[in-house]
N, CA, C and O atoms as a GROMACS GRO file, in nm:
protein
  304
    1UNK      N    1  -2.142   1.549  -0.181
    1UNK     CA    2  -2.017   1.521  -0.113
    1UNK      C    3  -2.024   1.580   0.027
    1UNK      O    4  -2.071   1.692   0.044
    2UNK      N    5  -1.975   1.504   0.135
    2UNK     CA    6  -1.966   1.568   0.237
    2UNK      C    7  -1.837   1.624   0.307
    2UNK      O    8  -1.735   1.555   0.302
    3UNK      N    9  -1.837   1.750   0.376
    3UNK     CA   10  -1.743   1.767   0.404
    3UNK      C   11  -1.763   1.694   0.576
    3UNK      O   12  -1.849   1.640   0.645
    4UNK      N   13  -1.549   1.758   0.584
    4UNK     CA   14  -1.566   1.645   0.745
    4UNK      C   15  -1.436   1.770   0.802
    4UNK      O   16  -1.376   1.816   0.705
    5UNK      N   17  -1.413   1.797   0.864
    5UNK     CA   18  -1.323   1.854   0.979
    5UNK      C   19  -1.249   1.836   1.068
    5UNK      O   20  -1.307   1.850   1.176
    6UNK      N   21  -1.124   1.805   1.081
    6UNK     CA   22  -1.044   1.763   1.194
    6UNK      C   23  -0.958   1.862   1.243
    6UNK      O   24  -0.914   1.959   1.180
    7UNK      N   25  -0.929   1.819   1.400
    7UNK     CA   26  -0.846   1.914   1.451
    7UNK      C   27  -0.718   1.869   1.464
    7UNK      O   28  -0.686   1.760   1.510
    8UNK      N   29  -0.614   1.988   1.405
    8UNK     CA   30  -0.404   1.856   1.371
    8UNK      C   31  -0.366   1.975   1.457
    8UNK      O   32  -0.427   2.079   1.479
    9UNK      N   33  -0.228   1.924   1.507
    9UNK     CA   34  -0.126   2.037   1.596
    9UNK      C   35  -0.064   2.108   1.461
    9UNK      O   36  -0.081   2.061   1.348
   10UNK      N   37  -0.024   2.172   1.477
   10UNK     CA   38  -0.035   2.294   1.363
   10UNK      C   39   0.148   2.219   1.284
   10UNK      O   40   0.190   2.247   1.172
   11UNK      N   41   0.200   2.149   1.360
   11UNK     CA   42   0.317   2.067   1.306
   11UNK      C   43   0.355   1.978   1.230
   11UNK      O   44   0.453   1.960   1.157
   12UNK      N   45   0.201   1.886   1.272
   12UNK     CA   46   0.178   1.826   1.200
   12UNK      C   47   0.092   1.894   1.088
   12UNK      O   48   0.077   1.809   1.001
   13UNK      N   49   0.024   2.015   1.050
   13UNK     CA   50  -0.038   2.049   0.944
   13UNK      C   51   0.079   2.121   0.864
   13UNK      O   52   0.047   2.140   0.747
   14UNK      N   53   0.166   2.152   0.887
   14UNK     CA   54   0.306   2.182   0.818
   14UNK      C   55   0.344   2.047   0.750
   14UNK      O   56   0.348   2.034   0.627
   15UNK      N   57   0.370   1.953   0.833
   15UNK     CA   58   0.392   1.822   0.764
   15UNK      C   59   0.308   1.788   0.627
   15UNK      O   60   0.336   1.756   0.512
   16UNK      N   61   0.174   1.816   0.710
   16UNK     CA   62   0.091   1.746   0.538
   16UNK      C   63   0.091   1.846   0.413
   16UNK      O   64   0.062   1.805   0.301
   17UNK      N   65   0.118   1.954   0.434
   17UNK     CA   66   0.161   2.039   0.340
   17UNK      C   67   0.264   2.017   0.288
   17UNK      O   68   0.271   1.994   0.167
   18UNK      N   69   0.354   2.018   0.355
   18UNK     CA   70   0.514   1.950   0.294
   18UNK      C   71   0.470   1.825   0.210
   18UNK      O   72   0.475   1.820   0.087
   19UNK      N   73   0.428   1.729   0.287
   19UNK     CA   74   0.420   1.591   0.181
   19UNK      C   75   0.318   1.556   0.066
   19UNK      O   76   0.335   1.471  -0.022
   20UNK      N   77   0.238   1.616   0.078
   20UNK     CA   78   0.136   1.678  -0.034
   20UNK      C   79   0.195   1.736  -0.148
   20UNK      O   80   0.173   1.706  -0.266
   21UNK      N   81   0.281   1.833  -0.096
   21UNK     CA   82   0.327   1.953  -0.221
   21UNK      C   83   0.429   1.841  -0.291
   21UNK      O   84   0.444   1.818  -0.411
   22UNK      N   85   0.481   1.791  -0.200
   22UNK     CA   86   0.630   1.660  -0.265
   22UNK      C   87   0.569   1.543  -0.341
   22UNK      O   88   0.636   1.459  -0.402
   23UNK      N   89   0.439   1.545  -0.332
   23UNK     CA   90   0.367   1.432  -0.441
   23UNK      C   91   0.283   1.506  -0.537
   23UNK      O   92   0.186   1.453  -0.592
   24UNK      N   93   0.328   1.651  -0.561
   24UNK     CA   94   0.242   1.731  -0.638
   24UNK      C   95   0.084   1.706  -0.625
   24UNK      O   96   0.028   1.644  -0.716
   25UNK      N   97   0.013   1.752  -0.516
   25UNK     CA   98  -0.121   1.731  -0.510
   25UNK      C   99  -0.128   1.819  -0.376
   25UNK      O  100  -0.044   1.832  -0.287
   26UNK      N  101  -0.258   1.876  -0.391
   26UNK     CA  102  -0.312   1.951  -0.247
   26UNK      C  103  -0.384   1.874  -0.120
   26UNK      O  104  -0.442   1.767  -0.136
   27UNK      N  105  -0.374   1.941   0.010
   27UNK     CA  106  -0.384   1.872   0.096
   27UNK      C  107  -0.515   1.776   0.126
   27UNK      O  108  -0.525   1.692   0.215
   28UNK      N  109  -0.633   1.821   0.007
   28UNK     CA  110  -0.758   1.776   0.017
   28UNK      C  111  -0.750   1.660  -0.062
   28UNK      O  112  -0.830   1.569  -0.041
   29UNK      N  113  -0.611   1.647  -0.207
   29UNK     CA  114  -0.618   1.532  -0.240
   29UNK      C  115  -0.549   1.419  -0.180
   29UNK      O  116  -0.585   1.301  -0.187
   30UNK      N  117  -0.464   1.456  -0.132
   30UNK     CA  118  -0.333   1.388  -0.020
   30UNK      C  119  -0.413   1.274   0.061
   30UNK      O  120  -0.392   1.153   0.064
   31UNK      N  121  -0.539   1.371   0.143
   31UNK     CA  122  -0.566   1.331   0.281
   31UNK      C  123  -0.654   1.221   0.183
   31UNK      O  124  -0.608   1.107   0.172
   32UNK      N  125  -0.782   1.260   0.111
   32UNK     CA  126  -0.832   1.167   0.034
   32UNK      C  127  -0.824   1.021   0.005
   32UNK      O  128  -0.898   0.928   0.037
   33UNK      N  129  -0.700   1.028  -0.072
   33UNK     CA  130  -0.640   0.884  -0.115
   33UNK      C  131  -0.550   0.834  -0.029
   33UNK      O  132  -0.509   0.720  -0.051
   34UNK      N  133  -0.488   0.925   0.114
   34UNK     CA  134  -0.477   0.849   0.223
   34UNK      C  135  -0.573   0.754   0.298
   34UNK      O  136  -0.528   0.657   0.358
   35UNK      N  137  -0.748   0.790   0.293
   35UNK     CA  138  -0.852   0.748   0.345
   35UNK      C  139  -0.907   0.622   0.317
   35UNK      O  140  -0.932   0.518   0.378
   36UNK      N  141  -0.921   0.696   0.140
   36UNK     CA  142  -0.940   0.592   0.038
   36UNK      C  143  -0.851   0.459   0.065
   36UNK      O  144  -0.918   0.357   0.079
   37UNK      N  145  -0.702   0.444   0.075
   37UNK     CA  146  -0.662   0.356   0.116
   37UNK      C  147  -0.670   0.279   0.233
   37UNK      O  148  -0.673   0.156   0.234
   38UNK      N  149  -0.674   0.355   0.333
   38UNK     CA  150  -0.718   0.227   0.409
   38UNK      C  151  -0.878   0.202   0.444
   38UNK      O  152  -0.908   0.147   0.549
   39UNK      N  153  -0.989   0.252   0.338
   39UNK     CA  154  -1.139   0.220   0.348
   39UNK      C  155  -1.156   0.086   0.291
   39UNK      O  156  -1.215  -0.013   0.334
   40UNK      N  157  -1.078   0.112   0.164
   40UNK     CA  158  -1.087   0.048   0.083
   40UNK      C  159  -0.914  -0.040   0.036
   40UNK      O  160  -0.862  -0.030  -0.075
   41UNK      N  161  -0.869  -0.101   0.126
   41UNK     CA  162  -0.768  -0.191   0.092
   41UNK      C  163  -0.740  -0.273   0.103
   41UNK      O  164  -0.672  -0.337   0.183
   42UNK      N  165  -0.848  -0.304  -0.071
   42UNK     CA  166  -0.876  -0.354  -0.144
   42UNK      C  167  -0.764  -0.336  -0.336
   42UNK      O  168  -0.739  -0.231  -0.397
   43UNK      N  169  -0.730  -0.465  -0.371
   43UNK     CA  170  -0.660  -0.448  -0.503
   43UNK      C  171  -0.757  -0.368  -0.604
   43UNK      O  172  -0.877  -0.370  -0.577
   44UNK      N  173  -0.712  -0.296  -0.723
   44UNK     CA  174  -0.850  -0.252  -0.827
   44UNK      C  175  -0.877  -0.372  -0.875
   44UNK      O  176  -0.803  -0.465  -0.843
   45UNK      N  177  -0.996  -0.398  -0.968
   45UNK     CA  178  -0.995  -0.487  -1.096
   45UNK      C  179  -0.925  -0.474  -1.162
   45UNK      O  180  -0.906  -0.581  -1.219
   46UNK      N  181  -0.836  -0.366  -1.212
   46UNK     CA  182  -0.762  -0.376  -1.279
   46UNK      C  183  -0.609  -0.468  -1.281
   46UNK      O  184  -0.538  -0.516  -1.370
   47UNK      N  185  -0.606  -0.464  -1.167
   47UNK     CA  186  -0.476  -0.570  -1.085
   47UNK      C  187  -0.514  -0.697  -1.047
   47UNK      O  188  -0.433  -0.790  -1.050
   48UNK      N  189  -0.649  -0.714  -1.004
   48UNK     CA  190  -0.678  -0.860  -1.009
   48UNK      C  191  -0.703  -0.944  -1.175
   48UNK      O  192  -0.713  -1.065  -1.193
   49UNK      N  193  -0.706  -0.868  -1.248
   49UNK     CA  194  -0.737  -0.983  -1.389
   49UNK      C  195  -0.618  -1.005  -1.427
   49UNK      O  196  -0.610  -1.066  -1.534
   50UNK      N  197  -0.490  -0.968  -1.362
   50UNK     CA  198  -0.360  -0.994  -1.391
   50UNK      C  199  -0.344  -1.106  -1.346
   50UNK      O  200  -0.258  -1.162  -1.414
   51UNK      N  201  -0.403  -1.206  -1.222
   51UNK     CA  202  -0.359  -1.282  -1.184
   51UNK      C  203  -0.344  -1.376  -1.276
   51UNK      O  204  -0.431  -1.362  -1.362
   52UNK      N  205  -0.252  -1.496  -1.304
   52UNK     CA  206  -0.210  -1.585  -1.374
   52UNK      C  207  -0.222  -1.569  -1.550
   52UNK      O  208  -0.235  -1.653  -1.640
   53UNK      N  209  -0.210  -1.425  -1.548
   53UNK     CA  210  -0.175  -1.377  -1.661
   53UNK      C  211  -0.077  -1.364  -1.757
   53UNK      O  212  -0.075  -1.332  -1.875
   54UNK      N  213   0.028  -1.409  -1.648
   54UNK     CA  214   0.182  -1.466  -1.720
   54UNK      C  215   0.184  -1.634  -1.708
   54UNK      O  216   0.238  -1.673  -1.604
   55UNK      N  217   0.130  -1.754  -1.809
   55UNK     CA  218   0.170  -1.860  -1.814
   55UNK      C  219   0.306  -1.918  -1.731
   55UNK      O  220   0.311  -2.004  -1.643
   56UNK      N  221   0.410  -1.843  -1.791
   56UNK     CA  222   0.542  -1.889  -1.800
   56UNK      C  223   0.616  -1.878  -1.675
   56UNK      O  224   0.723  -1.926  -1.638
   57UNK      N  225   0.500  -1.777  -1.603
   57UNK     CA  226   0.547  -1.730  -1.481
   57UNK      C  227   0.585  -1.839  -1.352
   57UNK      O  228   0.489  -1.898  -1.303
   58UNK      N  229   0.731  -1.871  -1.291
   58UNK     CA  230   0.744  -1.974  -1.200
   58UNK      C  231   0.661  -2.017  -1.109
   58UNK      O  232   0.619  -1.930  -1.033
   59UNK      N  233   0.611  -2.155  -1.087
   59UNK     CA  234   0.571  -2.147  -0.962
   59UNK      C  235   0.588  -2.150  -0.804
   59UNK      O  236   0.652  -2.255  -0.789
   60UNK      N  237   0.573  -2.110  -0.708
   60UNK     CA  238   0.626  -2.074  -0.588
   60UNK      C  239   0.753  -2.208  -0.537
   60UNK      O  240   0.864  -2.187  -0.487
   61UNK      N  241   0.688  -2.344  -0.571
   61UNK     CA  242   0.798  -2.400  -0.552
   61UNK      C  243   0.934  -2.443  -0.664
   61UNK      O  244   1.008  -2.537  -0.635
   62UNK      N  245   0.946  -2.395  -0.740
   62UNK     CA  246   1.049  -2.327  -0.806
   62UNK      C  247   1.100  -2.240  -0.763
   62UNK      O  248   1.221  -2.257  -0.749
   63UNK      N  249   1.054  -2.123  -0.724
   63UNK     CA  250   1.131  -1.987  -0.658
   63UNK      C  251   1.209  -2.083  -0.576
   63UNK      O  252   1.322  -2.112  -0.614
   64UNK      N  253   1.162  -2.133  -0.475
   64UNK     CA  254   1.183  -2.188  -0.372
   64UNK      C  255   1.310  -2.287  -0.378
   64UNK      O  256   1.397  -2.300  -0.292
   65UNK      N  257   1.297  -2.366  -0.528
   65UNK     CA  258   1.446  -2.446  -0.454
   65UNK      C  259   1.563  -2.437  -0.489
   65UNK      O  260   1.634  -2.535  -0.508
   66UNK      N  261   1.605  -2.303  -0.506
   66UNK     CA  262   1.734  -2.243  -0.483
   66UNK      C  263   1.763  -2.217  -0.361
   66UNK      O  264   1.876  -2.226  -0.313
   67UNK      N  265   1.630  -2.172  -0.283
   67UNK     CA  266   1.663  -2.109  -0.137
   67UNK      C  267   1.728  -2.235  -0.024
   67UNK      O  268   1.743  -2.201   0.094
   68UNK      N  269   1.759  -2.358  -0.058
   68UNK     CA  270   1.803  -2.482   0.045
   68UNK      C  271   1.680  -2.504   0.187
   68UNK      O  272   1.572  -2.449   0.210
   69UNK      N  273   1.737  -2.582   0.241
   69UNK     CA  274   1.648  -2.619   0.348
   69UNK      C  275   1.627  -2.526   0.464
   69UNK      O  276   1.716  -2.472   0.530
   70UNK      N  277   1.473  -2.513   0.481
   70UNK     CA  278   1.515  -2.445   0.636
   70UNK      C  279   1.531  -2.503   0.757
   70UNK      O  280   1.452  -2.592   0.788
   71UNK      N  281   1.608  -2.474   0.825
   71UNK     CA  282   1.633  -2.455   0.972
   71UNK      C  283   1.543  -2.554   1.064
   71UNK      O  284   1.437  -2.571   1.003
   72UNK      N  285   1.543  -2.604   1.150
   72UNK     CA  286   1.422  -2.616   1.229
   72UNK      C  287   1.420  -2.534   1.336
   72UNK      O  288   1.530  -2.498   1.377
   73UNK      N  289   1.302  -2.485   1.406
   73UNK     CA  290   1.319  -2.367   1.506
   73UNK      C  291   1.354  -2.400   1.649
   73UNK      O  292   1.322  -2.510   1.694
   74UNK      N  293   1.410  -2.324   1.712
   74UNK     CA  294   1.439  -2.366   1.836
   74UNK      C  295   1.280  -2.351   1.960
   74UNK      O  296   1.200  -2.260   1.984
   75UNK      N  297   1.292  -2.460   2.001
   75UNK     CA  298   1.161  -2.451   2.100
   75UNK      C  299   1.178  -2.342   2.209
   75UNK      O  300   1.292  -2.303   2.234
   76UNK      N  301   1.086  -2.297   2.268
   76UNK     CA  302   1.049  -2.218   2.334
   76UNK      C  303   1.023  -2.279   2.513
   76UNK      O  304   0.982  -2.201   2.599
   0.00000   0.00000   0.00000
């Protein structure tokens, strides 16, 4: 594993302590799966084999025609 080092205004290192401790986790796991998210954001497998996993589930144009017609836009 490698480590890595950054330099924060000491206000913001109050901050990540605060919001760390408020998601019960320390600042090494905080910053982590802050990283992790945007390296990798990406869905798990576990959330993609959900897709069309509900049959019954509406399809978009169903949602849709309750919402009435839209608008046309005004030109520019």
């Amino acid at each position: 594993m490698t480590h890595v080092t950054i330099t924060l205004e000491d206000q913001v290192v109050q901050d990540l302590h605060a919001r760390a401790r408020t998601e019960g986790l320390n600042v090494e796991e905080w910053i982590e799966r802050l990283v992790r998210r945007h390296v990798h954001p990406e869905w798990p497998e576990s959330v993609r084999t959900l897709v069309g996993a509900w049959p019954d589930a509406p399809t978009v144009e169903e949602l849709r025609q309750s919402h009435g017609q839209d608008l046309a836009r005004e030109p520019w």
